[in-house]
N, C-alpha and C positions, 0 to 999 in steps of 0.2 A: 233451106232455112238460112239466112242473112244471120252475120256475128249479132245485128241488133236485134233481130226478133229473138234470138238464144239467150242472148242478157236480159231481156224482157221478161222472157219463160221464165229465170230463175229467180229476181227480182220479184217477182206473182207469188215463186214458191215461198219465198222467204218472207214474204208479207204473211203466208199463209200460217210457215212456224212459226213466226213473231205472235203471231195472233195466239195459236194455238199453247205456245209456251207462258202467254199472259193466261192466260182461262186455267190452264194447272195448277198456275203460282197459286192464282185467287181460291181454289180445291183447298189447295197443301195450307194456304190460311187460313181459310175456315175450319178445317178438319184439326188446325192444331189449336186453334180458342176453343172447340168442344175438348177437345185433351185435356187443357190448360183446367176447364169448368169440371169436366170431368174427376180432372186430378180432384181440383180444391173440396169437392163432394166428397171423394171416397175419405181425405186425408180426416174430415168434418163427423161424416159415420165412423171409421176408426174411434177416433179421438170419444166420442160419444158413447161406443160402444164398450173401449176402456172404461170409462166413467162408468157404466151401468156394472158393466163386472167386478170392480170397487168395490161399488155401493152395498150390489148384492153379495158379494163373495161368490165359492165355488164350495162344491157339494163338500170336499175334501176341508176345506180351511173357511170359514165365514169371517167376514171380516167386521164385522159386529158381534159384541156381545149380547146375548139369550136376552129379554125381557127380564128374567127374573135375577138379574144379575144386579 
């Protein structure tokens, strides 16, 4: 095998990691925008689910008073 045909071999390889290093990147960005989306959801339920245990209180301490009050 000629010094050219062996820079040629590795030049192929390396076109091939280029390639293959883009297509991961483009993985690792999508898979962090569902993160991102993800996050903002659960932060929205939390946030939501505080509110409702407020509103309602807990068995122990109600955070309203009784009707007949």
């Amino acid at each position: 095998m000629t010094m050219n045909e062996e820079i040629e071999k590795l030049e192929i390889k390396v076109s091939y990691l280029e390639a293959g290093i883009a297509e991961l990147n483009d993985v690792v960005v999508q898979q962090q925008k569902t993160i991102d989306t993800l996050s903002y959801s659960l932060e929205k339920m939390q946030e939501k689910l505080q509110s409702l245990i407020e509103e309602v209180g807990t068995p122990n301490r109600p955070s309203r008073r009784p009707p007949h009050y």
